[in-house]
C-alpha positions as CSV (number, residue, x, y, z in Angstrom):
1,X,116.1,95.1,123.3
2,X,112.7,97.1,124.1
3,X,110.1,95.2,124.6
4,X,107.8,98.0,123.8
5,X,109.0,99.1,120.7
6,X,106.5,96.6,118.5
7,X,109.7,96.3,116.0
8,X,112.7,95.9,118.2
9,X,114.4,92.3,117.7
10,X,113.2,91.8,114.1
11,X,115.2,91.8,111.1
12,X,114.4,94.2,108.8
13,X,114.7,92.6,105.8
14,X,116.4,89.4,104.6
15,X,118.4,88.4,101.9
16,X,118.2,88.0,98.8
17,X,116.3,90.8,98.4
18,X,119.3,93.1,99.9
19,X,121.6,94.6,97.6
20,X,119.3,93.8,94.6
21,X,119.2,96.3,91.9
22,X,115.4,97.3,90.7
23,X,114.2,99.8,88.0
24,X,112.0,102.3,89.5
25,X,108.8,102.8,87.4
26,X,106.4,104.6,89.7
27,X,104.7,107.8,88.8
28,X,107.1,109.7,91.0
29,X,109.9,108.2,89.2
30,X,108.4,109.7,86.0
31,X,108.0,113.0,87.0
32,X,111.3,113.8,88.8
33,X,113.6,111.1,87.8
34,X,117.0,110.5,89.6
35,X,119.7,109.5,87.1
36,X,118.1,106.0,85.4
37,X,116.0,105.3,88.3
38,X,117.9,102.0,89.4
39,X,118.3,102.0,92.8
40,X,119.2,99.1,95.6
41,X,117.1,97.6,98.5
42,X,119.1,98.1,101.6
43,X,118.1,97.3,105.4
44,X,115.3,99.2,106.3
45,X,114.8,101.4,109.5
46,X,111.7,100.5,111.6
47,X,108.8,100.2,110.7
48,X,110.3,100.2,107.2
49,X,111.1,96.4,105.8
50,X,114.0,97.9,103.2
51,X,115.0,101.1,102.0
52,X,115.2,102.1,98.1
53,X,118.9,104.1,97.3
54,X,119.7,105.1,94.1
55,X,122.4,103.0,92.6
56,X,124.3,106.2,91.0
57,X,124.0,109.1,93.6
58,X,122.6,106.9,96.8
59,X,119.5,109.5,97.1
60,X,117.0,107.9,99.1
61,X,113.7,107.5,96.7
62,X,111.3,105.9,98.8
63,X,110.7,102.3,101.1
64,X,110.5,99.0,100.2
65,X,107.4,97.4,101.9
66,X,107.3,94.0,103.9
67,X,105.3,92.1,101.1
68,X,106.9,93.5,98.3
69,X,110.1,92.1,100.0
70,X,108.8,88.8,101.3
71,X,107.6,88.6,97.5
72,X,111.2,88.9,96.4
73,X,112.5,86.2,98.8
74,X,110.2,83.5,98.3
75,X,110.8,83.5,94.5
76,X,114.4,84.1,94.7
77,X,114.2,81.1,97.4
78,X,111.8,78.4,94.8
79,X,112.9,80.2,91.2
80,X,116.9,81.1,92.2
81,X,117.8,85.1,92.2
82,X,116.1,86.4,88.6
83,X,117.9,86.7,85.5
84,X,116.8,89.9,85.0
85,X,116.0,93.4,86.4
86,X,112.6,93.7,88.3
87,X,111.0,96.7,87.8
88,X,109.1,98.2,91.1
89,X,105.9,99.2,90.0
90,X,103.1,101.0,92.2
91,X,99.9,99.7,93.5
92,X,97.0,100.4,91.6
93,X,93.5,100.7,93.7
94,X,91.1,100.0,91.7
95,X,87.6,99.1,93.8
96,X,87.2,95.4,92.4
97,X,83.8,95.0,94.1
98,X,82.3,98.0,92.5
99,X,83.9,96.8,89.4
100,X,82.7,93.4,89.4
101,X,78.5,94.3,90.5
102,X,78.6,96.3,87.6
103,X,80.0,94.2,84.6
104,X,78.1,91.9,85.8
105,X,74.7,94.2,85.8
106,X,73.2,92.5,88.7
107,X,74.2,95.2,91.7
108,X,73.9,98.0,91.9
109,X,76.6,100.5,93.6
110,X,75.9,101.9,96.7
């Protein structure tokens, strides 16, 4: 193992997440599709937590963060493995501070 390599030694990503089929619904995946957008989590490489293949053709569509995947985990591991297909999603930014100051009309923006 190197000890400088700030990833060496850990596991990448652990099950159940690996192997799980998701439905891809990112903006990406709506502009250039591959096949149904399914694809599996698989192993990632470092410093990727998992990897995203398509489950038809095994085209790699993107990577599967370290929260999205410890999200996976821990309600597989209290809820059992879900019933039905997930759907991977993107993050949406939206500036909840700037938000908040003005629905609230007391702040102002700076």
């Amino acid at each position: 193992m190197n000890s400088l390599h700030p990833f060496a030694g850990t596991p990448s990503c652990p099950a159940p997440a690996i192997g799980l089929t998701v439905k891809l619904d990112r903006d990406i995946d709506r502009q250039r599709p591959c096949h149904n957008n399914l694809a599996v989590i698989h192993a990632g490489k470092p410093p990727h937590a998992g990897e995203l293949r398509c489950a038809t053709c095994g085209a790699h569509p993107g990577w599967a963060s370290r929260t999205m995947l410890d999200f996976i985990n821990e309600t597989a591991r209290r809820f059992g493995a879900p019933a039905q297909l997930l759907i991977w999603r993107q993050q949406q930014e939206t500036p909840m501070a700037f938000d908040v100051a003005a629905g609230q009309g007391g702040g102002t923006a700076p």
